[in-house]
N, C-alpha and C positions, 0 to 999 in steps of 0.2 A: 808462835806469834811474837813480830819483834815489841814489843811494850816493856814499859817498866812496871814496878809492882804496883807503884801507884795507878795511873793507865788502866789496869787490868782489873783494878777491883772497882771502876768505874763503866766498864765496858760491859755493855748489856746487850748490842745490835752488829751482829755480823752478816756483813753480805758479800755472797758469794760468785763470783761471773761463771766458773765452771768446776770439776771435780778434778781436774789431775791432783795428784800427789803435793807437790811443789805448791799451791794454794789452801792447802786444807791440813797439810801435815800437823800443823800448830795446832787445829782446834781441840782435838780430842785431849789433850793437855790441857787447855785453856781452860774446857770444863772441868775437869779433872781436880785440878787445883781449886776451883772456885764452889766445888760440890759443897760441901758444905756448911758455909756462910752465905748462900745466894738466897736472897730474900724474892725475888722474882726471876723467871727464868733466862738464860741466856737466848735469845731472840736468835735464828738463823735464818736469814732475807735469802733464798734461792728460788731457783726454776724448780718446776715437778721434777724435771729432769734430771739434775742434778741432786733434792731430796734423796729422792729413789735410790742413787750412785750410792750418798752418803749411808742411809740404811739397810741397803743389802750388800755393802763390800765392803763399810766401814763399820760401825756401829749394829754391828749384826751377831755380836758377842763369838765368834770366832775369834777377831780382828780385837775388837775392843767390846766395851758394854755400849749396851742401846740405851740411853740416856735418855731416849723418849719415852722407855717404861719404869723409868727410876726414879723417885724424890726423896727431898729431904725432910727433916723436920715444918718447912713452909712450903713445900707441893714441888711441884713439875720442877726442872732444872734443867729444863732443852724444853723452846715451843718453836717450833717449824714455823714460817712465813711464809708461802709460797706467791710469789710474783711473778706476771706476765709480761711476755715482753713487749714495748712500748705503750707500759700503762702505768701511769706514776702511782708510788709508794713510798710511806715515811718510815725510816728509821731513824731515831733516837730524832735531830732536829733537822735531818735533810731531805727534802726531797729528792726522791731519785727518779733516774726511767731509766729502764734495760734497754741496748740495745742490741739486735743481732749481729754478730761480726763471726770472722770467716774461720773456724780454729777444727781440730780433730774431732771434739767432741762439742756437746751443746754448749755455746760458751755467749755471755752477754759482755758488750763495754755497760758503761754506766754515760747519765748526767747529775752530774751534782747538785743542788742548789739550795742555799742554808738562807734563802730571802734575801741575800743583797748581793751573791756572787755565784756566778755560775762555772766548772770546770766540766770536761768531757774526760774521760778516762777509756782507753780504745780497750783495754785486757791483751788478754794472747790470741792474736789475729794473725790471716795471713790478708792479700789483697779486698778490700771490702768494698760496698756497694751501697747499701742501705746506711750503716752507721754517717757517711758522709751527707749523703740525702737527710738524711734526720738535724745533725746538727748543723744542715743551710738553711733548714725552718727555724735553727733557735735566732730571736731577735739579740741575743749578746749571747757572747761567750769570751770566759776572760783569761781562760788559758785550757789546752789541752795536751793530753799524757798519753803518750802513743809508745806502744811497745818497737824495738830495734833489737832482734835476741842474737843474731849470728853475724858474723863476718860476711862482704862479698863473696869469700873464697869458699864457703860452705853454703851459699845459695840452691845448693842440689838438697843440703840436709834441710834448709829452712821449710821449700818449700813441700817438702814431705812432712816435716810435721806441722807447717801450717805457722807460720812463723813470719818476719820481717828481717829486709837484712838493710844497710843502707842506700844500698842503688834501690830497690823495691820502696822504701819507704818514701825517697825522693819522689818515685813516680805517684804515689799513692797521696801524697800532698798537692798534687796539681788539683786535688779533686775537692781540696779544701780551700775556699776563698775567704780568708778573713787574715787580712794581712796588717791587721791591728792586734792578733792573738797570738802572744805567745806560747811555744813548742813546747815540749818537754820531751826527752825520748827516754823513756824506762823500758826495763826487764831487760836490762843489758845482759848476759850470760855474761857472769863472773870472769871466767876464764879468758873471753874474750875483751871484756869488758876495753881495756886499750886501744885494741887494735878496731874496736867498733868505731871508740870516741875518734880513732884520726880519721877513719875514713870519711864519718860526718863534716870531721872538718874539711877536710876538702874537697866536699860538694856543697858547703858554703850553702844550706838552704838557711833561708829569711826565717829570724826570728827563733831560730830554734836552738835550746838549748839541751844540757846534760841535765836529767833531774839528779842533784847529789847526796850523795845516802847521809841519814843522820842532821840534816838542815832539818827548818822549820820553814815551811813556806805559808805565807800568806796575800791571798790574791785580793 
């Protein structure tokens, strides 16, 4: 998990959109390190669906230890949250709602909302249907974060594993009418990462930017 030390021993509520590898790699570390001074347990916000992923491939002591049957000198040090989707839940001061978006495996976007701002967050999606439908019900939204993971040129691999490339995400944005809201396009694949940013750029969609690593944003 990318955080600093400080960050980390502050960080009590994780939430999760799906199980791949690439999302979750951090956590078993994260506990790991914090075992033993955790005064209350680390909070993990997912689907049943997801849980389940995490305690029979992950934490199933093959892999790693089950941390749900383990404490320390002050109790539990992993307490499950399981959340449904499109039914708000708070972690640490936000509320949130899952939403269903379109990916390989069970995966939710998120909405944000800490009482005075609201963001949408898409996750690893490929074309979606309902996430759009939900946030045309929200009365504001003051920015949203939509994944862009491949090139054009590899839109055969995108759409097998469920992914966005920039012509698709173009089209995918017609389905979004809030043309006061600015874009964000994250989960650039590294590798690609260049070759994605030109090709946004020259399809010139309204409003949208790069989200850039290592900034601080505040909406």
């Amino acid at each position: 998990m990318a955080v600093s030390p400080q960050q980390r021993e502050k960080i009590r509520d994780v939430v999760l959109t799906h199980a791949h590898l690439d999302h979750i790699a951090g956590l078993p570390f994260f506990i790991d390190d914090l075992f033993d001074g955790l005064e209350t347990p680390v909070r993990i916000h997912a689907t049943a669906e997801v849980i389940c992923t995490l305690e029979t491939d992950v934490f199933n002591w093959s892999v790693y230890p089950r941390f749900s049957e383990l404490s320390n000198r002050n109790g539990a040090v992993v307490s499950y949250q399981p959340f449904g989707v499109e039914r708000e839940f708070q972690a640490a001061h936000l509320i949130i709602k899952a939403i269903a978006v379109n990916h390989k495996v069970p995966t939710v976007g998120v909405l944000l909302n800490d009482g005075k701002k609201q963001i949408a967050i898409s996750g690893d999606t490929a074309e979606m249907a309902r996430f759009w439908q939900v946030l045309e019900q929200e009365k504001s939204l003051d920015a949203l974060l939509v994944e862009c993971a491949f090139p054009n040129e590899l839109s055969d691999l995108a759409c097998a594993s469920h992914h966005l490339t920039p012509e698709i995400l173009q089209k995918e944005l017609r389905k979004f009418d809030r043309p006061d809201c600015t874009i964000y396009a994250i989960n650039l694949k590294p590798m690609y990462r260049e070759k994605i940013i030109a090709e946004l750029a020259e399809l010139k969609i309204k409003n949208l930017e790069i989200l850039q690593l290592g900034r601080v944003y505040e909406f």
